[in-house]
C-alpha positions as CSV (number, residue, x, y, z in Angstrom):
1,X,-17.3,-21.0,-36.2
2,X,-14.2,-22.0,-34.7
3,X,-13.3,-25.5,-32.8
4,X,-10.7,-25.6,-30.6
5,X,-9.7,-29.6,-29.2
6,X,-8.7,-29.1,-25.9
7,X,-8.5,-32.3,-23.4
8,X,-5.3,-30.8,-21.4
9,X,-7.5,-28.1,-20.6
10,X,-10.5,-29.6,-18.0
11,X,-11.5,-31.8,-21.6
12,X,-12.8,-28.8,-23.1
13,X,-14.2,-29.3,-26.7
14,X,-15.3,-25.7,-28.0
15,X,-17.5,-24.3,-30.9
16,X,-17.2,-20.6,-30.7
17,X,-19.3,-18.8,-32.7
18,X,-17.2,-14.9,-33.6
19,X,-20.7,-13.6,-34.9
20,X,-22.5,-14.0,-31.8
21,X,-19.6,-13.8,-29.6
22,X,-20.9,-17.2,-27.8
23,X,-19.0,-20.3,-27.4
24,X,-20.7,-23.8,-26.3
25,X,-18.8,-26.7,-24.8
26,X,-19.5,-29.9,-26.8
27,X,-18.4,-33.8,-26.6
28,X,-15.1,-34.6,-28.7
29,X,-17.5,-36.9,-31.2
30,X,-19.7,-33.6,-32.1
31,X,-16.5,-31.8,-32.6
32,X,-14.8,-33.7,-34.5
33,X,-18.0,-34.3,-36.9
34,X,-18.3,-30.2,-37.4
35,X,-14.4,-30.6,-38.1
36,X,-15.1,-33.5,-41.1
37,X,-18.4,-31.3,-41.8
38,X,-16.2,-27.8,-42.6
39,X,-13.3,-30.0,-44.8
40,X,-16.3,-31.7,-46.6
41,X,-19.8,-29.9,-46.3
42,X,-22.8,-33.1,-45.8
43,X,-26.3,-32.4,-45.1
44,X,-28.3,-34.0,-42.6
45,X,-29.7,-37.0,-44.4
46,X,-25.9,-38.0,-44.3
47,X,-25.5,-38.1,-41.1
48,X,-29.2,-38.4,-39.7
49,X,-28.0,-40.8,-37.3
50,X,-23.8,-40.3,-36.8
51,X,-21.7,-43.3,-35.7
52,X,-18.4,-42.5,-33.8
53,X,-16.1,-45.3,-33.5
54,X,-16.1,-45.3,-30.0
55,X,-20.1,-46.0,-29.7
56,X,-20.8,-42.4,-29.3
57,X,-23.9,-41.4,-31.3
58,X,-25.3,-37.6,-32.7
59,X,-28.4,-37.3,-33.7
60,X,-29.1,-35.0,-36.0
61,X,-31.7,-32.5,-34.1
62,X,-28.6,-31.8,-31.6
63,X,-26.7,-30.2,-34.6
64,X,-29.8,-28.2,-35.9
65,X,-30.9,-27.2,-32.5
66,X,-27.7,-25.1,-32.6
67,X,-27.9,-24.1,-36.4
68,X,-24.8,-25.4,-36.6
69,X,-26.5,-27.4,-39.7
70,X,-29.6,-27.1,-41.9
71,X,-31.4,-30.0,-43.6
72,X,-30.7,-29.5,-47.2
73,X,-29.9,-31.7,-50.0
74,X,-29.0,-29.2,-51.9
75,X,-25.4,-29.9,-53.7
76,X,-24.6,-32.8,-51.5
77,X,-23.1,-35.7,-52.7
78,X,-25.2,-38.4,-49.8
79,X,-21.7,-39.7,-48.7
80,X,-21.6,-41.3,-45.2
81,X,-19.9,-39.2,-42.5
82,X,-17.2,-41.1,-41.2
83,X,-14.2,-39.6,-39.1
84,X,-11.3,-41.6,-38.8
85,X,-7.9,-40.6,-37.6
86,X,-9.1,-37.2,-36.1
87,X,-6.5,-34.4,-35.7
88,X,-4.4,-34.8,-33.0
89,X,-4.4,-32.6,-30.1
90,X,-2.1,-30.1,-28.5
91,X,-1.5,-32.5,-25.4
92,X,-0.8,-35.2,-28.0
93,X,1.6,-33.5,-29.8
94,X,3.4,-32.5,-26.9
95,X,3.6,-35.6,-24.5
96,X,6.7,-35.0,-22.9
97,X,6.5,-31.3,-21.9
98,X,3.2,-31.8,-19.6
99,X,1.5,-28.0,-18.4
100,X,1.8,-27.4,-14.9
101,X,-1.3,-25.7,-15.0
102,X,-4.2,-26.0,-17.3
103,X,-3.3,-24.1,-20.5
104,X,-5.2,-23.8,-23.8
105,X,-3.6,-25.2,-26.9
106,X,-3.5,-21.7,-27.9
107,X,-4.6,-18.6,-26.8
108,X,-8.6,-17.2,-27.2
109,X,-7.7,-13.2,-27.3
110,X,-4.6,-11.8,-28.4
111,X,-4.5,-8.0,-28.2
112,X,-1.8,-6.1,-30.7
113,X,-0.4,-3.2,-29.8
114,X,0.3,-2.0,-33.6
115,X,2.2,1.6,-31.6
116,X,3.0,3.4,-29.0
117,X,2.3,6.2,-30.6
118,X,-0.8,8.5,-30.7
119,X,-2.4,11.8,-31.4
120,X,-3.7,13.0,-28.0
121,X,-1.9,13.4,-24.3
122,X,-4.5,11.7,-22.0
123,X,-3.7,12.5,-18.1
124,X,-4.3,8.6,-17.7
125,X,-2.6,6.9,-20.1
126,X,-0.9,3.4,-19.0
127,X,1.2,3.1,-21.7
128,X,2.4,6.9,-21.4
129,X,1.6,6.9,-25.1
130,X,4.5,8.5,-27.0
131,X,3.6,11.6,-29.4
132,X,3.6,11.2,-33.4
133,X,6.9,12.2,-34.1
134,X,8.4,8.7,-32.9
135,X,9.1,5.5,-35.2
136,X,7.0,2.6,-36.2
137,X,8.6,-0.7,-34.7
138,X,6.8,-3.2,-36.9
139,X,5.7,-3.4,-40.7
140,X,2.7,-4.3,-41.8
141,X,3.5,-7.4,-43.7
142,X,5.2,-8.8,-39.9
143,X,1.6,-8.0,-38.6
144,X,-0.2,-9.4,-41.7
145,X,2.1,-12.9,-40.7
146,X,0.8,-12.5,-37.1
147,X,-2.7,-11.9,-37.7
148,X,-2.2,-15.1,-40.1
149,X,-0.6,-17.2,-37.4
150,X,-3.5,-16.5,-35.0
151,X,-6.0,-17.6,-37.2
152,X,-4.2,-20.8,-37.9
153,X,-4.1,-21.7,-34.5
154,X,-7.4,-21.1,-34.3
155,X,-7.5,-17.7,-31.7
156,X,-11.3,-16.3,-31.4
157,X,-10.6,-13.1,-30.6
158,X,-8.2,-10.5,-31.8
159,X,-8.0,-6.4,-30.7
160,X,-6.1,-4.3,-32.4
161,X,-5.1,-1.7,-29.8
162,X,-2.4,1.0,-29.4
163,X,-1.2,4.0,-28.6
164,X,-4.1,5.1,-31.5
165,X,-4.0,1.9,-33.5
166,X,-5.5,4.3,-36.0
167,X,-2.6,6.6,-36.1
168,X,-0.5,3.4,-37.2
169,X,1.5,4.6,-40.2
170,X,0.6,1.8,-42.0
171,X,-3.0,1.1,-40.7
172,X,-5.4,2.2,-43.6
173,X,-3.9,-0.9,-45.4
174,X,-3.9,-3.3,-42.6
175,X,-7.3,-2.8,-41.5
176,X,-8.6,-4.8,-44.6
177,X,-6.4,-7.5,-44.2
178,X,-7.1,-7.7,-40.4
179,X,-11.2,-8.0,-41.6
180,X,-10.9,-10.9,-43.8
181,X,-9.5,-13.1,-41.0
182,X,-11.9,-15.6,-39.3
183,X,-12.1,-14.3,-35.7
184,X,-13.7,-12.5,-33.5
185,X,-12.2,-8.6,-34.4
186,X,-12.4,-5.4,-32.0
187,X,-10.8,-2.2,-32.1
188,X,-9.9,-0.1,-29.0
189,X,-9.9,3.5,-30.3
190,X,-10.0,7.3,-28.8
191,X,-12.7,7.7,-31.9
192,X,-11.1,10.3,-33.9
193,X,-10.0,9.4,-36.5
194,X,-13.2,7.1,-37.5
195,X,-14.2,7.8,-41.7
196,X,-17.0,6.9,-43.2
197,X,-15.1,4.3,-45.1
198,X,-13.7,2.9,-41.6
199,X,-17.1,2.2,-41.0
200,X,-18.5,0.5,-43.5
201,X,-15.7,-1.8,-43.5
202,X,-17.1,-2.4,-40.0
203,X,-20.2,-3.1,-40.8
204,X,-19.3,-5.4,-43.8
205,X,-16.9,-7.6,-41.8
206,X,-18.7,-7.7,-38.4
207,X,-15.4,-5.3,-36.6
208,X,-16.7,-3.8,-33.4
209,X,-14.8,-0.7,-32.3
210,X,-14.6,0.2,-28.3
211,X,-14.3,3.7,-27.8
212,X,-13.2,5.6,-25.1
213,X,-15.5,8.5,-23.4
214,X,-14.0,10.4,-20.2
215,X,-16.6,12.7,-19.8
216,X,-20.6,13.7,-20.5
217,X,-19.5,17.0,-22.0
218,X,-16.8,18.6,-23.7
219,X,-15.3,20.2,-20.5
220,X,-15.0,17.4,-18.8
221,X,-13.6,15.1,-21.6
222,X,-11.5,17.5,-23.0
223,X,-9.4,18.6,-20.3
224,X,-8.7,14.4,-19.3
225,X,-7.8,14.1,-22.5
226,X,-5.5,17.4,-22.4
227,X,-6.8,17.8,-26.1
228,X,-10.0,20.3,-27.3
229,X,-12.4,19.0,-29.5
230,X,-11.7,15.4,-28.7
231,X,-15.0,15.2,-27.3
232,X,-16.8,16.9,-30.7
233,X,-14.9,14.4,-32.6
234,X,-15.8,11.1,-30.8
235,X,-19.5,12.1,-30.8
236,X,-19.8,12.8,-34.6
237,X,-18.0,9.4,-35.1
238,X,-20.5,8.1,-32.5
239,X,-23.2,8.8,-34.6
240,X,-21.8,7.6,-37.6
241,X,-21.1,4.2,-36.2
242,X,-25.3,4.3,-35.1
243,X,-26.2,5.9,-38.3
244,X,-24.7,2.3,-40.3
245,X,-26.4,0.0,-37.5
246,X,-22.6,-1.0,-36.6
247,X,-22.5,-2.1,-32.6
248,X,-19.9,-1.0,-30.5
249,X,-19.0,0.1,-27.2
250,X,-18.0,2.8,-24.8
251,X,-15.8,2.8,-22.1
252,X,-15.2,5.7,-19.5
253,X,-12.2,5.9,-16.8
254,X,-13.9,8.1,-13.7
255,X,-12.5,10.6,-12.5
256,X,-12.7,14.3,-10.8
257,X,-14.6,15.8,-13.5
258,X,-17.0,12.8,-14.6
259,X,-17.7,11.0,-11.2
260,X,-20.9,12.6,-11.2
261,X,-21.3,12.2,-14.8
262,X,-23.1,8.5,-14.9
263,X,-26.3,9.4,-16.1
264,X,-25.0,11.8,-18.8
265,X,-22.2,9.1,-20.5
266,X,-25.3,6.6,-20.0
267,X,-27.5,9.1,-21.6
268,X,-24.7,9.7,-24.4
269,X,-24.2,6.0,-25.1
270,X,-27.9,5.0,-25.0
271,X,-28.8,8.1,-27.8
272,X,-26.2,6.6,-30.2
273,X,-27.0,2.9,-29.2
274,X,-24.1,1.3,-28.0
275,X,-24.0,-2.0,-26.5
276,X,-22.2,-1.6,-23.8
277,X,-20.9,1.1,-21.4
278,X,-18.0,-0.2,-19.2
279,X,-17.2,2.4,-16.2
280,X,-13.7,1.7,-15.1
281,X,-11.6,3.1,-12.5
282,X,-8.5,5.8,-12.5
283,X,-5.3,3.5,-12.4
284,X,-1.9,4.3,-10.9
285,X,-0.7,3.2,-14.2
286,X,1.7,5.0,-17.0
287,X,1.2,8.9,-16.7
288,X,-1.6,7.5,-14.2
289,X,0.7,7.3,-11.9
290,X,1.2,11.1,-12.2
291,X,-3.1,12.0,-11.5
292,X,-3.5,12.8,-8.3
293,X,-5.4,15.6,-8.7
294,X,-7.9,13.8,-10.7
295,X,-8.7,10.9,-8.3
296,X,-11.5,10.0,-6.5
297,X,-12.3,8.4,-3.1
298,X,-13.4,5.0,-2.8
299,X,-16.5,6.9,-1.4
300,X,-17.2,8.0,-4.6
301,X,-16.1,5.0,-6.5
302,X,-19.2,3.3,-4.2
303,X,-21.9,6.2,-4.7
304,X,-21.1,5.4,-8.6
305,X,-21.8,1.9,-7.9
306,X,-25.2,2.9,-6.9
307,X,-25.7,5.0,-9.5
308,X,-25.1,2.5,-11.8
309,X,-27.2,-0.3,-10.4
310,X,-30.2,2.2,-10.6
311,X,-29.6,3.7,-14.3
312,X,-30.4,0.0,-15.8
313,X,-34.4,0.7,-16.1
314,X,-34.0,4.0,-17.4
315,X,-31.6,2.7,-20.3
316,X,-33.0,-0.9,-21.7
317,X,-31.0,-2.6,-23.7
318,X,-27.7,-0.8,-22.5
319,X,-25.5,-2.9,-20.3
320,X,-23.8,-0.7,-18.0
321,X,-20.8,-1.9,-15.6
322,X,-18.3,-0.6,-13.6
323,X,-15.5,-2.7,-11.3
324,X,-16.9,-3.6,-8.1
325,X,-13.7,-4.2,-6.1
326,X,-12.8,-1.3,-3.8
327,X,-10.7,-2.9,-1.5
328,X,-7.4,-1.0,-1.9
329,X,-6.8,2.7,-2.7
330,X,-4.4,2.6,-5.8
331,X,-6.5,5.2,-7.7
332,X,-9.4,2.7,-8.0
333,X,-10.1,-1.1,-7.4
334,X,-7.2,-3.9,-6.4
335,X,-6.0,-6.0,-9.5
336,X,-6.1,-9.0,-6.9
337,X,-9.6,-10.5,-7.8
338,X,-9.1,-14.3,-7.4
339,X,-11.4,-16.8,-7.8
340,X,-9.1,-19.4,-6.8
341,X,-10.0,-23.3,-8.5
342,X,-8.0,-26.2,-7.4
343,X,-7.7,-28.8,-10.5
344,X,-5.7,-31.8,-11.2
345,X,-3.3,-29.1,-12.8
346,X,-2.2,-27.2,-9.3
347,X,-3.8,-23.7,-8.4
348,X,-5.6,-21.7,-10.9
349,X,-6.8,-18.1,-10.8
350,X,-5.2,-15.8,-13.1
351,X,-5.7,-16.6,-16.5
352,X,-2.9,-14.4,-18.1
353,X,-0.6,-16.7,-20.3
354,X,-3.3,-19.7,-19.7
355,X,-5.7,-17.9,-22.3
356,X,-4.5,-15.0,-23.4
357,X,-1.3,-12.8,-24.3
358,X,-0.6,-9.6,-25.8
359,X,1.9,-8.1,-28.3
360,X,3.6,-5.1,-27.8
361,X,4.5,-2.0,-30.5
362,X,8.1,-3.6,-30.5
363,X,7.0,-7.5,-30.7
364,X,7.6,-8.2,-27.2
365,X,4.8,-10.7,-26.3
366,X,3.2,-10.2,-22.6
367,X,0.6,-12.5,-20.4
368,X,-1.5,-9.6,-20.0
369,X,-2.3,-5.9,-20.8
370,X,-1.2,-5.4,-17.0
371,X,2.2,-7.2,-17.4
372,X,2.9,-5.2,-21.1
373,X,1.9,-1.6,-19.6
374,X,4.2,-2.4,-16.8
375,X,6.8,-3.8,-18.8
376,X,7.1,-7.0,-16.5
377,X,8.2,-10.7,-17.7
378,X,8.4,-10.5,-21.6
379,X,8.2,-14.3,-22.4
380,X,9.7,-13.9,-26.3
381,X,9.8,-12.0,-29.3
382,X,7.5,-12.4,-32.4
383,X,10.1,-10.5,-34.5
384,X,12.0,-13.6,-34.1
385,X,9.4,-16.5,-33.0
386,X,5.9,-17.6,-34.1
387,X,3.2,-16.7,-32.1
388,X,2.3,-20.9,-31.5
389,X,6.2,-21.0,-30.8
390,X,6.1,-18.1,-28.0
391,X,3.0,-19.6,-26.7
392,X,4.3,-23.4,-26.6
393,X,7.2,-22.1,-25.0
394,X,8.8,-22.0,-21.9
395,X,9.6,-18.7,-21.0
396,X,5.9,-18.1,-19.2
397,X,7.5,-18.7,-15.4
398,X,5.0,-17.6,-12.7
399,X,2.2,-17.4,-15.4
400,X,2.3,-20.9,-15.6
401,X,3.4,-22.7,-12.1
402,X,0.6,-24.1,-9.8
403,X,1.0,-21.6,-7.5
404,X,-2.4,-20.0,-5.5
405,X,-2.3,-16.5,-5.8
406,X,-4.3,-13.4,-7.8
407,X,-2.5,-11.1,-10.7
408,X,0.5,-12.5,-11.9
409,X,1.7,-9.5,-13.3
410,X,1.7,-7.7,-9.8
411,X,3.3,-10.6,-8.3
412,X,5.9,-10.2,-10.7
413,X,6.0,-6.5,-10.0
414,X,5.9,-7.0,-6.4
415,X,9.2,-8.7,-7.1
416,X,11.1,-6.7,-8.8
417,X,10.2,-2.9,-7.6
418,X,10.0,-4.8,-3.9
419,X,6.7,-2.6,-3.3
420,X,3.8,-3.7,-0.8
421,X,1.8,-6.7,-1.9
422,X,-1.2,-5.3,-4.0
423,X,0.8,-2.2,-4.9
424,X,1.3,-1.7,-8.9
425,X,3.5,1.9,-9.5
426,X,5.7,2.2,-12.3
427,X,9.3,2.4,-10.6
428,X,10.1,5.8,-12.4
429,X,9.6,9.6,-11.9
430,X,6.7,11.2,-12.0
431,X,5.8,13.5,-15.2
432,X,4.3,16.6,-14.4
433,X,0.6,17.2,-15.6
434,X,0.3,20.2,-18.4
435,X,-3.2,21.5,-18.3
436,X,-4.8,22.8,-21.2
């Protein structure tokens, strides 16, 4: 489990739970107690009936009721729990420098970029994913120090994303290191490249792998991803990942080819037991911006709406989702999904550099996959700052003021390529499309 103490943030105290992927909000005294519990393990007929000094009082079914303790003796020296002087907070530590909008101590997902680099030529890509030939921007041990920084300041989740991540020069021996950290792990992957040993490790540390599949057949994955036998490939490590019980999950860009391809990608997923098979729109992104031939009309994008709603009795236990905002046409749904909240803090909607960031192949940090693909706002370096300094920074600007409003990052883009509000086109020529 980990706890995160966060009063600045709507007094939010946090047990997340990275095997089940579940967090629970709690009250300060019963995080604090599972704080003094994991520095000095009790069992329950310590703390049967726990005191806080402020009055506040746990009783001990509310920690089993959440296995977050079982009543056991065994190896327990009977001492009282007590907590005194509990850990200060982020918001205590920092009294002078007040958030302008509700921020987390420190981030819940970080995705790493480990490169740019990667083995196929996808007609999508929105990184315009650079072939093998080109450098490595960061070692190993500088990601080892990351990954080690995120766990000390307590992150839950961490992807490992590229480019191929796999195609890393120096990934075989990073991907152990990155297990044995205590968080949440994922791995976004075109699936290739998967071993036998890749899995297992998997399996043993709980990594779950999210796999990209742009077509129910070979045809019409293939030719997306401008590279034959893709589609063989991903399948055969498909069924290795079911074949060793390890859960993952698919997603699918829809396009030209597979728009009418729901049932046979749900078909594809459900044989081979994935959890989850997230449809996701065609964006004017990267070499994206460069697909107009493999579009499809918001028409379309609404009959696979329907389509997907009625595949859920036919597939139990497989989620199946796809974006349902169509307002704009930018090669699929509007970035500008608000849920606007007004708080004591100002405006809050997006939560990009409020609960998240992302590193880049070159150590640039981001508030969002949208802001790194597009190269906007860069808030600092971790080639030459901590992750905990970056993110207790103030180089976040618009991420961070109380301003209402939906994506930051296109806001931001808005700004600087002076484009129509909602519009999110790379300001750069377009590449043309080599067909296989």
């Amino acid at each position: 489990m980990i706890l995160r103490d966060e009063p600045q943030y709507f007094n939010s105290y946090i047990v997340y739970d990275t095997v089940t992927n579940t967090f629970q909000q709690v009250r300060r005294t019963i995080l604090h107690l599972l704080e003094s519990l994991g520095a000095s393990p009790r069992c329950l007929d310590c703390i049967d009936e726990f005191q806080a000094g402020n009055g506040d009082c746990v009783p001990s079914n509310e920690l089993v009721s959440n296995n977050w303790l079982e009543r056991t003796g065994r190896g327990c020296d009977h001492a009282r729990i007590k907590i005194e002087n509990p850990p200060p907070n982020w918001a205590e530590m920092q009294p002078n420098r007040p958030a302008k909008v509700a921020v987390l101590s420190a981030p819940t997902t970080a995705t790493l970029v480990l490169t740019n680099r990667c083995d196929l030529a996808c007609v999508h890509c929105n990184v315009s994913a650079a072939s093998l030939n080109g450098p490595e921007r960061i070692p190993a041990t500088r990601w080892q120090a990351v990954l080690d920084e995120l766990e000390q300041i307590r992150v839950f989740k961490v992807v490992l994303s590229g480019g191929e991540p796999f195609v890393y020069n120096e990934f075989d021996s990073l991907l152990p290191y990155f297990a044995g950290k205590k968080f949440r792990k994922s791995i976004l992957t075109n699936g290739t490249h998967v071993t036998e040993v890749h899995v297992r490790l998997f399996k043993k540390y709980g990594i779950t792998p999210t796999l990209s599949l742009d077509g129910g057949d070979a045809t019409a994955h293939d030719s997306f991803r401008r590279s034959p036998g893709s589609f063989d490939a991903l399948l055969r490590t498909l069924r290795l990942l079911r074949d060793h019980d390890v859960p993952f999950n698919i997603v699918s860009v829809v396009h030209k080819m597979s728009a009418d391809q729901t049932r046979l990608l749900a078909e594809i997923a459900y044989e081979n037991m994935a959890g989850t098979l997230f449809l996701v729109p065609l964006k004017a992104m990267g070499r994206g911006r460069a697909a107009n031939r493999w579009k499809v009309d918001q028409g379309t994008y609404g009959a696979v709406q329907d389509r997907v709603a009625e595949l859920g009795p036919d597939f139990p236990g497989l989620t199946i989702s796809f974006d349902e905002n169509l307002d704009e046409d930018e090669f699929g749904p509007t970035l500008d999904k608000a849920q606007f909240q007004r708080t004591s803090f100002g405006w809050t909607s997006c939560m990009a550099g409020k609960n998240g960031l992302v590193i880049d192949h070159d150590g640039q940090v981001y508030g969002c996959m949208p802001a790194m693909q597009m190269k906007i706002h860069p808030v600092g370096s971790v080639l030459e700052r901590s992750v905990a300094d970056i993110w207790r920074g103030d180089g976040w600007g618009v991420f961070r003021e109380p301003v209402r409003q939906g994506c930051r990052a296109t806001q931001l883009y808005n700004e600087v390529a002076k484009r129509p509000v909602g519009r999110r086109l790379l300001p750069v020529e377009p590449i043309s499309i080599i067909t296989n």
